[in-house]
N, C-alpha and C positions, 0 to 999 in steps of 0.2 A: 504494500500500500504506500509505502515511503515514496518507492520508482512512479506509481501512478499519479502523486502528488505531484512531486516532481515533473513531469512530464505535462501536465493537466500547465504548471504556473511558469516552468520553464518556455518547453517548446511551443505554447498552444495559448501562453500569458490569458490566461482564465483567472477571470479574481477570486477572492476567498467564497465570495459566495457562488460563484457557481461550482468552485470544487466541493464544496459544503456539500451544495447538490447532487452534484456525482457521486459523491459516497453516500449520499443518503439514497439514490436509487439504487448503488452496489448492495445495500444492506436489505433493503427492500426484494433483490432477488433471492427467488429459492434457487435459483441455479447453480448459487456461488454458493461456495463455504469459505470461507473468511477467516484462518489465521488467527486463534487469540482473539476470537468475537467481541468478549466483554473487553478487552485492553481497548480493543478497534474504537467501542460503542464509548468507552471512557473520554480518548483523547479526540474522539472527534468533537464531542462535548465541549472538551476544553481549548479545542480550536475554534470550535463557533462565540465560547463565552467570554473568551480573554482577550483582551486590543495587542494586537502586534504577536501573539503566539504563534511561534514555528510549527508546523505541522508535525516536523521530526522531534523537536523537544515535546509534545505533546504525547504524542509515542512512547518516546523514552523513560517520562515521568507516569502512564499508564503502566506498562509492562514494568516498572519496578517496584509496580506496589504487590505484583506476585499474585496467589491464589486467592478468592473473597475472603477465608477466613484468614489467612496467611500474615506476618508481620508487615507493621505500616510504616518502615524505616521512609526517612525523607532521602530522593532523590539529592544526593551534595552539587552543588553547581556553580561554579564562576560567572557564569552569565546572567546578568541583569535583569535581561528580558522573559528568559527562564524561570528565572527565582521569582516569578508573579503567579507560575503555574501553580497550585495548590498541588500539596506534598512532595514540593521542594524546601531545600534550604540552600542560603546562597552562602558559600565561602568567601572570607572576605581576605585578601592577601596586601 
């Protein structure tokens, strides 16, 4: 999903909200199976509700919160823009 993001803003420069869209019609099929669905359904969340959220840091901070019951360590991050996503923490150096 990272590549199709990519691809959707890179080569194809589709704004946040039409790629919102595209993965909201990906989820919408039963055709697909989807990788980590609930990680998918988290950060997409957190890319529609946060100003300036990377898609890929959206990602990264889903997939490291692990299994629903599983530990809720914070994402550690250097990046500013990052460190707004809910359950991160930013390192400050």
């Amino acid at each position: 999903m990272l590549e199709v993001e990519w691809v959707l803003r890179s080569a194809f420069r589709k704004s946040k909200a039409a790629r919102i869209q595209a993965f909201n019609a990906l989820l919408g099929n039963g055709a697909l199976q989807i990788e980590h669905h609930q990680a998918f359904e988290i950060a997409l969340d957190m890319f529609e509700n946060v100003a300036r959220a990377d898609f890929a840091d959206c990602i990264h901070v889903a997939m490291s919160r692990g299994q629903p019951d599983g530990p809720r360590e914070p994402l550690v991050t250097f990046d500013r823009i990052c460190a707004r996503l809910p359950g991160t923490q930013r390192l400050n150096v």
